[in-house]
N, C-alpha and C positions, 0 to 999 in steps of 0.2 A: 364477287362483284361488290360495287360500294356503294349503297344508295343512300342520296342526300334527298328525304323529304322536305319539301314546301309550300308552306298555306301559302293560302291568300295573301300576299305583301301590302297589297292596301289595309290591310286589316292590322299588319302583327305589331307588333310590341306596345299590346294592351296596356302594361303595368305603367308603361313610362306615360301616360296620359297627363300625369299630374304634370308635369314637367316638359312634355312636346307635342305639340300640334299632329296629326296624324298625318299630312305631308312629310314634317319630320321624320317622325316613324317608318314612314313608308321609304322614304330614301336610307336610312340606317340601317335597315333588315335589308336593304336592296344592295348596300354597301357591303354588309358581312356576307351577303351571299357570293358576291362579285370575290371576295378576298379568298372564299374556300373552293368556289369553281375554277379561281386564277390557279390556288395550290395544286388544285388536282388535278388541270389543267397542265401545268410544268412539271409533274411529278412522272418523269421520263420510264418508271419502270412500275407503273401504277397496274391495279386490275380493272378492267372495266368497270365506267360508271352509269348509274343509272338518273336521272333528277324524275323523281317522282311529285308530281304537281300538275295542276291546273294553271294556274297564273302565269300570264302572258310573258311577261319580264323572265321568271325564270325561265321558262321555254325558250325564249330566246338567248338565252345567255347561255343555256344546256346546248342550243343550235352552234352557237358560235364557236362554242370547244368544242365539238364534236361529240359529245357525252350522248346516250340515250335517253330517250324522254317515254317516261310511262304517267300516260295523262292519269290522273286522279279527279274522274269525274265530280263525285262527292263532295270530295275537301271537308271531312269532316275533323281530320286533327290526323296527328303524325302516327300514331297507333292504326286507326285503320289504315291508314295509306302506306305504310311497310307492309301491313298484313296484305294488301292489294302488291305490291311489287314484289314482295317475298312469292307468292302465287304464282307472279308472272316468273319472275327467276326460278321456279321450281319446275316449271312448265316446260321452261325453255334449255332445262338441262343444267341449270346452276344449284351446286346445291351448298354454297357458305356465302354470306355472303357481310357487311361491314356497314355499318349505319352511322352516317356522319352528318351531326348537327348542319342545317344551314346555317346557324347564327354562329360560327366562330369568326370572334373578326382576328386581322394576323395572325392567320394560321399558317405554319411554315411545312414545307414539304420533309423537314428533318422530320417533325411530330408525329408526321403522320407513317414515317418510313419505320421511326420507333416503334407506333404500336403495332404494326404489323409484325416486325420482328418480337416484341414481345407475346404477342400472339402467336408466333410463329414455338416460342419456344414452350408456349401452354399446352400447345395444342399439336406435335410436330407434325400428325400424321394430316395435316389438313392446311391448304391457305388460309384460311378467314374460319373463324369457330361461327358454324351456321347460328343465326339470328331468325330464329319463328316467335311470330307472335298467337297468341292465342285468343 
């Protein structure tokens, strides 16, 4: 399975403060999300996805593709919130699973078809090299 966590969108991309208003921000991290949910979205021989988050906007845009949504009550940063969906995929009989940034913007379905196959050849005996956090 391939879960893309997601804070808060209103909040993210602290760093660029100097530089953009947080409307801005909030539309750029809402743009790079749209760009990797579109990937994986068209990515016709994909494994299941998960969006892991609270924030309303991803939800919805996880609704729109058809993606699973594992709410992240919390929201307290991407580390607990794999470790919450890693749980929930352990639970539910998944046992590898592939953690992909929200924030890649143009990111193409070739890229992502690569590191699979790359991983594919790490790892043979498995889809995805399971991802536990501790």
């Amino acid at each position: 399975m391939i879960l893309v966590p997601v804070k808060n969108l209103k909040q993210a991309k602290q760093r660029l403060s100097a530089v953009l208003d947080q409307p801005a921000r909030t539309q750029l991290a809402q743009a790079m999300l749209h760009d990797v949910l579109e990937a994986l979205g068209s990515w016709a021989k994909r494994p299941e996805v998960a969006i892991v988050t609270c924030d309303p906007f991803a939800l919805a845009l996880a609704n729109q593709y058809g993606f699973e949504m594992i709410v992240d009550h919390t929201n307290t940063g991407e580390t607990d919130a794999i470790t919450i969906a890693t749980q929930v995929c352990q639970m539910g009989g998944v046992d590898n699973t592939l953690v992909i940034p929200a924030d890649i913007p143009l990111l193409q379905v070739w890229e992502l078809e690569k590191m699979l196959e790359a991983d594919s050849r790490n790892c043979p005996s498995a889809f995805l090299t399971p991802r536990v956090h501790s």
